[in-house]
C-alpha positions in Angstrom: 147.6 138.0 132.1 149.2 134.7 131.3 152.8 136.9 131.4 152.8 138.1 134.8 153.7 134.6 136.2 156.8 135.5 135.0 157.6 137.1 137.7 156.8 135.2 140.7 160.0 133.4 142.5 160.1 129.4 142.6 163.1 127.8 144.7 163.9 124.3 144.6 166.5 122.1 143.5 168.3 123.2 140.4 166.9 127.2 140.6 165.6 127.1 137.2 162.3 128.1 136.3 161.3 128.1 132.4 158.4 130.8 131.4 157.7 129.7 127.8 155.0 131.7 125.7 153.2 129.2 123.3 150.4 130.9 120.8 147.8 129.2 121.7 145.8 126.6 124.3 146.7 123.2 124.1 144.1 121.7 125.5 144.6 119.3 128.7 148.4 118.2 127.5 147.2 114.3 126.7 147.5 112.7 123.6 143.7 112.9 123.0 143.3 116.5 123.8 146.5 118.8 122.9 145.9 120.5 119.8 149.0 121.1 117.1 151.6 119.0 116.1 154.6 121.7 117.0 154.5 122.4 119.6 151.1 120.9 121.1 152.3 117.5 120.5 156.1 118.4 121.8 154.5 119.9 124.9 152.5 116.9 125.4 155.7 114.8 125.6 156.8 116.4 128.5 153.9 114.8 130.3 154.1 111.3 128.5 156.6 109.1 127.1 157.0 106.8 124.1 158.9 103.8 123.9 161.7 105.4 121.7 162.2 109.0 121.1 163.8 110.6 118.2 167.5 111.8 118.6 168.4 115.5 118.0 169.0 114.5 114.3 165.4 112.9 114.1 167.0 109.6 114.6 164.4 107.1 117.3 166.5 105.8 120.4 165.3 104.0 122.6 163.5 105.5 125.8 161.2 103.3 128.0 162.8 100.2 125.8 166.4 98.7 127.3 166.7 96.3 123.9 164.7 94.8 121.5 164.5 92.3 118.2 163.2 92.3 114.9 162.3 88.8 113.1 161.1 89.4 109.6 160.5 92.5 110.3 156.7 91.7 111.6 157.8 90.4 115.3 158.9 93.3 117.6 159.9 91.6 120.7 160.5 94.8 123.5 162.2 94.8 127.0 160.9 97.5 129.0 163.3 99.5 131.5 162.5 98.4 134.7 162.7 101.5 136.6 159.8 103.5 135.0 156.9 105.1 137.5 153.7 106.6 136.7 153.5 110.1 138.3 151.2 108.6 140.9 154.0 106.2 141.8 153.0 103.1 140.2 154.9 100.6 138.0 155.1 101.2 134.1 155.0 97.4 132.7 154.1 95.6 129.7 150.5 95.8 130.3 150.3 98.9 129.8 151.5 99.3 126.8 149.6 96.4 125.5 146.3 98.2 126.5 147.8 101.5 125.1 148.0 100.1 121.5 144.7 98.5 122.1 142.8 101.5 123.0 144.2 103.9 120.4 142.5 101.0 117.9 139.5 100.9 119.8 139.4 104.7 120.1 140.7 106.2 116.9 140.2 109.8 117.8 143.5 110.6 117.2 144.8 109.4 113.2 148.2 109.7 113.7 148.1 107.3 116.3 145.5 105.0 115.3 146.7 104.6 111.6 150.1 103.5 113.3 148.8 100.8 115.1 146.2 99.3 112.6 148.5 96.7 111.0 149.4 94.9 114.8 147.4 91.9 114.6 148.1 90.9 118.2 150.5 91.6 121.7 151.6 89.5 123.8 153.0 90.5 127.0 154.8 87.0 128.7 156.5 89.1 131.7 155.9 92.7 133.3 158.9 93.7 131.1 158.7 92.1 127.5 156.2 92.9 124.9 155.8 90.9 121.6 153.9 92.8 118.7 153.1 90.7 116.0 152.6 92.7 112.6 150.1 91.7 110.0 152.9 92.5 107.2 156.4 94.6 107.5 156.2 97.6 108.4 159.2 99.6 107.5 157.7 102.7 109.7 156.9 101.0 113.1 159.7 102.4 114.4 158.6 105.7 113.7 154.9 105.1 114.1 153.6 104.3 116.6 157.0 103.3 118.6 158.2 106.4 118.7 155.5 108.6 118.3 152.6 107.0 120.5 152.8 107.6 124.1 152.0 104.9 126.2 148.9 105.6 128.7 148.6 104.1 132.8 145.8 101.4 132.0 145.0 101.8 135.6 143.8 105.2 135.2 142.0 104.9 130.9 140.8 101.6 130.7 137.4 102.6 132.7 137.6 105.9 130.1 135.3 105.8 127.6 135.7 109.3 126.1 139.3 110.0 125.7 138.9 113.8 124.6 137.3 114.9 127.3 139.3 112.9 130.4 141.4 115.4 132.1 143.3 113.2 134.7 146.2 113.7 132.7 149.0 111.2 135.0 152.2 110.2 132.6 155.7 109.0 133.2 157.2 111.9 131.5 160.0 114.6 133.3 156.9 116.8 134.4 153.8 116.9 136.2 150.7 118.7 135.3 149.6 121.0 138.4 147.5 123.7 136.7 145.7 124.8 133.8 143.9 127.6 132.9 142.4 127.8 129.6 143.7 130.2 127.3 146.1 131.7 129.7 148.6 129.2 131.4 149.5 126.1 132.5 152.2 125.2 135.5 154.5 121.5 135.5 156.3 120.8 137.8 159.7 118.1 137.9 159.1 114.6 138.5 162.4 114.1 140.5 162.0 110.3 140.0 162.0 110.4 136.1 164.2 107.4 135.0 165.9 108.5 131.9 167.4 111.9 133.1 166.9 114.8 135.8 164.7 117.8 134.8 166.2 120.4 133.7 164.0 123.4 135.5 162.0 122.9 139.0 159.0 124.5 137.1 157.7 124.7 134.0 155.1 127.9 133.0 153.1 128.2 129.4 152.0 131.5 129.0 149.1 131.5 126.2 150.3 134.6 123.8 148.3 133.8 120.2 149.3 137.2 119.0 152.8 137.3 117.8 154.1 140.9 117.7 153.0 140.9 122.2 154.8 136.9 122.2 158.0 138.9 120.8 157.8 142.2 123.2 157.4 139.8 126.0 160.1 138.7 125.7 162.3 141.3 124.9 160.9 143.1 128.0 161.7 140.0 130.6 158.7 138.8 131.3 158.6 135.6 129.6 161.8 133.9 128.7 161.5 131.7 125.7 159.2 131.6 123.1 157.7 128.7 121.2 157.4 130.7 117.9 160.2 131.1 115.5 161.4 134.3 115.2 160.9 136.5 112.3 163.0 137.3 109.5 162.4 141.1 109.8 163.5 140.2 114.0 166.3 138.0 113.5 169.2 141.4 113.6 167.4 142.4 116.6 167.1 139.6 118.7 171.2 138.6 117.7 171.9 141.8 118.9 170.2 141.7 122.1 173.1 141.2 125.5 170.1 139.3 127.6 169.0 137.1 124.9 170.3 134.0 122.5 169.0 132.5 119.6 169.3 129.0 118.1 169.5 128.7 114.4 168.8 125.5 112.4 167.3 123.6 109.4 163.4 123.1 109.6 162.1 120.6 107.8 158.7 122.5 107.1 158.3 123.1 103.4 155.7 126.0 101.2 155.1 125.0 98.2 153.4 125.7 94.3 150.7 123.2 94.5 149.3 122.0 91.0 146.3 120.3 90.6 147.5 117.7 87.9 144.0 116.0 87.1 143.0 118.7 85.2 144.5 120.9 81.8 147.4 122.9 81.9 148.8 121.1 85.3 147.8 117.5 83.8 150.5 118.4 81.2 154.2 117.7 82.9 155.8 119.6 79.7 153.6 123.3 81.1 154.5 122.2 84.6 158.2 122.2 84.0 158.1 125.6 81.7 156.5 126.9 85.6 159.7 125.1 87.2 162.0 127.3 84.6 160.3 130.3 85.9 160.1 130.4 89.2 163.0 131.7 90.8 163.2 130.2 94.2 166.6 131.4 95.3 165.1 135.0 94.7 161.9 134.2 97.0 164.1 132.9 100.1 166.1 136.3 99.5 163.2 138.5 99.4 160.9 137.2 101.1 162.8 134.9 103.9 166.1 137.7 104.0 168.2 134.9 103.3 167.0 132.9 106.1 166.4 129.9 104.2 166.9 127.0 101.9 165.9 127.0 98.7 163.1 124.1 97.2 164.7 121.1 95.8 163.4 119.2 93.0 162.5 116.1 94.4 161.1 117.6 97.8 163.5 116.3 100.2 165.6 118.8 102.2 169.0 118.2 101.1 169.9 118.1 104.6 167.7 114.8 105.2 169.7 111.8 105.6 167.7 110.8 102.8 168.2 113.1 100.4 169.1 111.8 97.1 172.4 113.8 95.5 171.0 111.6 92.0 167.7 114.1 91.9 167.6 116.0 89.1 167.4 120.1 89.7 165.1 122.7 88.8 165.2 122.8 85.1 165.7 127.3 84.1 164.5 128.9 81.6 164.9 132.4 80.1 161.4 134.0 79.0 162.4 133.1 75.0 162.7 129.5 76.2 159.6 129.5 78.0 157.8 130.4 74.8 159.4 128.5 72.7 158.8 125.6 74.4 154.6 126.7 75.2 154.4 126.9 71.5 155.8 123.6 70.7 153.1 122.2 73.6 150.7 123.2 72.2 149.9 126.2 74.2 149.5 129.1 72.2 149.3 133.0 72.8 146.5 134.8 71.5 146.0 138.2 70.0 145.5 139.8 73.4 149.0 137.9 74.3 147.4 135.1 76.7 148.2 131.4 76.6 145.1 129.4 75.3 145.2 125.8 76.4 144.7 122.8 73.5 141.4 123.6 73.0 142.2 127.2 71.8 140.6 128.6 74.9 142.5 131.5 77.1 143.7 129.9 80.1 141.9 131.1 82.9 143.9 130.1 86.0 143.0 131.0 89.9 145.9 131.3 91.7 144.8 130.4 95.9 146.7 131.5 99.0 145.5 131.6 102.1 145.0 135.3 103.4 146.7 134.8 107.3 150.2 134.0 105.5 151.8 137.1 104.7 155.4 135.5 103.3 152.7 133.4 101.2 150.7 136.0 100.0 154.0 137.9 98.8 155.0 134.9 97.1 152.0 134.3 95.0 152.3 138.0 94.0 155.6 137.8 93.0 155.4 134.2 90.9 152.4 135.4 88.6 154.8 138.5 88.0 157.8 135.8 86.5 154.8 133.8 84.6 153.1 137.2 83.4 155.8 137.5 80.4 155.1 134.1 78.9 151.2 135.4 78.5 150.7 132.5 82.0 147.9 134.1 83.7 147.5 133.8 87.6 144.6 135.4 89.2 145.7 135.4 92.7 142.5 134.5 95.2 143.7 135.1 98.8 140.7 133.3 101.0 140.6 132.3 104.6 143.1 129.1 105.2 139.9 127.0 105.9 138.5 127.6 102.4 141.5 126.9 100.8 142.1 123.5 102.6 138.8 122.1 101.3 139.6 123.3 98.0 142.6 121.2 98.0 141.8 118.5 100.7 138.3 118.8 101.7 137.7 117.5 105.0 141.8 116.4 104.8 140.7 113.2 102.5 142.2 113.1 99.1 139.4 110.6 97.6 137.0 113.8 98.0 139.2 115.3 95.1 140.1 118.9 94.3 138.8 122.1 93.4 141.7 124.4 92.0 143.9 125.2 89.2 147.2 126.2 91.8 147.9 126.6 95.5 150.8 128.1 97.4 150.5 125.1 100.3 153.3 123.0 102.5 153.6 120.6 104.9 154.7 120.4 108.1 158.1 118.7 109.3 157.2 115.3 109.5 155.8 115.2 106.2 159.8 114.8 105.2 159.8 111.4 106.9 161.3 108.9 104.6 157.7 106.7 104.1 155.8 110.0 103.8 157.2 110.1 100.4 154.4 107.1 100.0 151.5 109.4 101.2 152.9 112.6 99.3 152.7 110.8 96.1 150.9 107.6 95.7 147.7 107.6 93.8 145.9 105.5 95.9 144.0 108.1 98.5 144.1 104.7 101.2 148.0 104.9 100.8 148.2 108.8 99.3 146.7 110.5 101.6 148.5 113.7 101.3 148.8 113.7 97.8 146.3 116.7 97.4 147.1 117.1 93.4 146.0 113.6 92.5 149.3 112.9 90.7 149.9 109.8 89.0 152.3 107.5 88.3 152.6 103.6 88.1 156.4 103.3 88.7 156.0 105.4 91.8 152.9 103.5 93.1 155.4 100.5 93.0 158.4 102.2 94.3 156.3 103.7 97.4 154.3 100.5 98.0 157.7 98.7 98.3 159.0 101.1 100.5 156.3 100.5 102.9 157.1 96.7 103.6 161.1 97.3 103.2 162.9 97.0 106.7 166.4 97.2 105.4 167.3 100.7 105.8 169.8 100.8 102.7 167.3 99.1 100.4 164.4 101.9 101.4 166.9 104.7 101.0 167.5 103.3 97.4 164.2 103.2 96.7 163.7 106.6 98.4 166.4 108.1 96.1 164.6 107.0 92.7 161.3 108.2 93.9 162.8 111.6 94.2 164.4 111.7 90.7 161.7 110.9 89.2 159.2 113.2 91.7 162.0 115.7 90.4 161.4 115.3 86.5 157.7 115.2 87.0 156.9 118.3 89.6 153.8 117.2 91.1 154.3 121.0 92.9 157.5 122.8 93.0 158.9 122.7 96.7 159.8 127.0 97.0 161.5 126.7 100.6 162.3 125.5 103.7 162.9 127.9 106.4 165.8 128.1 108.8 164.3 128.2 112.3 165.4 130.7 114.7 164.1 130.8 118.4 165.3 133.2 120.7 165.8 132.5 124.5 167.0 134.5 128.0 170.4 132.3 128.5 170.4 133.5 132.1 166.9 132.1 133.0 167.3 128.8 131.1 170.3 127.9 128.7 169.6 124.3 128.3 168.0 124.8 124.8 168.6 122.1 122.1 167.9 122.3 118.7 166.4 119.0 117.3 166.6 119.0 113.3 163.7 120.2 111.6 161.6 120.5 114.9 162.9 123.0 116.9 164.1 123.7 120.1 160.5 122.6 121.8 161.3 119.1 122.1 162.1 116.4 125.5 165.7 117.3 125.5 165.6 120.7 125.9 164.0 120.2 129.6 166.5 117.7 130.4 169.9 118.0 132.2 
């Protein structure tokens, strides 16, 4: 068992030792192999760097980069540190992050890197220090993607690879080495005690493979793992606070669940029937049932209002009582029937499948209790709980928008980088080249404008204005309804390893956390 290397001593320099339980395999740990975004990709930065790295507020510093200019916001002219190693003792230079953009376009196995790197139109690298990336327009997220996101690769060691996902000499510059894996149960990192930005936190690093959550939990209540990369559950939260041995770290995750609609087709294409839905649902009662309070409720425009974006100017959630609701369905257009069901405009009942996928429990509950608030108004939900496979091509078939939609309404969310300031551009744009998350084909010219703007703007102040009347608008027309964010708790043995750091709507998985 993955677990029991818990308890096998490890002495060197600082005398710490971090056993973290992940759920599941992450493959080899490279940026072509390791599998989820939290914490596969977190994980992954452990063995690799980037040439900035976001701040505990989700803010990019700069990491391998000592300085560096912007001219018109499409020349990026980078100094490198110039005290960087590869693990195998080797100089980190310019060249190697000229070949690392190059190969992530040559070999676009990996989207969120290749999309990132698509608009450079060439590098330049004049000294083993500088690199000048030349843009083919301004791009207001190069900062974020790839600069801070993509990790650079040792050209001496890819550029004879030809099949990225299945290399497994995995050799970064990160604060760890990789010494061990074994599939489905562990891997073991050790400290590279020549890292340049700051000393390792632990000697040794162990992650014990746990997929089941309830075992993830026990273990480490009982000692024998001490972290674990899973938040902790609501129903847990008492337990673990209450616990001598172990701490928890609380803080605002960026993730969202929301009430998908698919506005292409009747009632949802009607923004009048989708804001009678917004008066319904009672999303400060769904964080209190269902979360126990440990959560934010959905704002109107989608943005967490602890985003340093969020816009104050947004409009909220418009209530309704019941009375209201039917008032208002009337005057729409949307009648009731004689057996006390809405018809839509055609004088037809509404006959409205209501999807959730059937592994999300808090989900699930949800969808139960929302077509219990509609059920009054004579809104029918027939609640269809498939497997989460099913219901991701019914909204996003093979994850491209320009394949359409087949669904009436969803409980779905995003993960936490979806709340990036620019993703506002693929949430909601009706292009699917630029939209690419926009799974409920809305539409809406001024916002195609504002987005496509906001893609080329560098100045931080003008995006953030643009930013802000995106999301009062977003907020008036309710594309979904945004339910909740979750609070994040993880739990942690303080006397193993207390060098936890929370980043903002990530977690406590992130570079920091393993650095002194």
């Amino acid at each position: 068992m993955a677990v029991a290397l818990a308890t096998t001593a490890y002495a060197g320099h600082t005398g710490k030792r971090i056993v973290l339980a992940i759920p599941q395999d992450e493959g080899e740990l490279s940026p072509f192999t390791y599998v989820t975004g939290y914490p596969g990709y977190n994980l992954m930065s452990l063995v690799y760097d980037t040439l900035f790295v976001n701040d505990l507020n989700d803010v990019p510093r700069p990491w391998l980069v000592e300085s560096y200019s912007v001219k018109d916001g499409k020349v990026w002219t980078l100094k490198l540190k110039d005290d960087v190693k590869w693990h195998d003792g080797r100089p980190l230079t310019s060249a190697d992050v000229k070949f690392s953009f190059e190969y992530y376009k040559k070999y676009p196995v990996v989207g969120r890197f290749a999309s990132a790197v698509r608009p450079i139109t060439s590098i330049r690298t004049p000294d083993a220090r500088t690199v000048i990336i030349t843009l083919e327009q301004p791009g207001a997220n190069f900062l974020l993607q790839p600069l801070a996101d993509a990790p650079i690769l040792p050209r001496h060691i890819w550029e004879s690879v030809t099949a990225p996902k299945t290399f497994k000499n995995v050799i970064g510059s990160g604060p760890y080495k990789l010494v061990d894996h074994k599939t489905d149960q562990s891997y073991r990192l050790t400290e590279n005690a020549e890292y340049f930005a700051a000393k390792p936190g632990a000697d040794e690093v162990v992650l014990a493979v746990i997929p089941d959550p309830t075992s993830m939990f026990q273990a480490l209540q009982a000692g024998q793992i001490n972290a674990a990369a899973r938040e902790v559950p609501p129903e847990l939260i008492q337990r673990f606070a209450g616990n001598a041995r172990l701490k928890t770290l609380r803080g605002p995750s960026y993730t969202s669940t929301l009430l998908q609609f698919n506005t292409t087709t009747a009632p949802f294409n009607n923004v009048g029937f989708r804001r009678v839905v917004a008066g319904l649902v009672n999303n400060k009662a769904l964080v209190e049932t269902i979360l126990l309070g440990n959560g934010t409720p959905g704002t109107a425009g989608f943005v967490h209002p602890d985003s340093p974006f969020f816009s104050k100017a947004a409009p909220t959630y418009p209530k309704m009582t019941v009375a209201q609701a039917n008032s208002t369905l009337d005057t729409l257009g949307f009648k009731l029937n004689r057996a006390g069901v809405r018809m839509g405009r055609d004088g037809k009942p509404l006959n409205l499948t209501f999807l959730v996928a059937s592994n999300n429990p808090q989900r699930i509950r949800a969808a139960e209790i929302i077509a219990s608030q509609l059920r009054p108004t004579g809104i029918r939900l027939t609640i269809k709980s498939l497997d989460p496979t099913t219901v991701q091509q019914a909204l996003w078939p093979d994850f491209d928008v320009a394949k359409g939609r087949n669904f009436d309404v969803a409980m779905w969310g995003w993960s936490a980088p979806v709340q990036s300031q620019l993703n506002l551009a693929g949430l909601f744009h009706s292009n699917p080249v630029i939209g690419t998350l926009n799974v409920g084909g809305y539409r809406n010219k001024t916002v195609d404008t504002l987005t496509t703007r906001m893609l080329t703007t560098v100045n931080a102040d003008a995006r953030e204005t643009l930013a802000a009347r995106v999301q009062e608008i977003i907020a008036k027309d309710l594309p979904f309804l945004t339910l909740w964010y979750p609070d994040t708790v993880y739990a942690f043995d303080a006397n193993a390893y207390d060098g936890w750091k929370f980043q903002k709507g990530q977690g406590i998985i992130n570079k920091r956390s393993f650095l002194r």
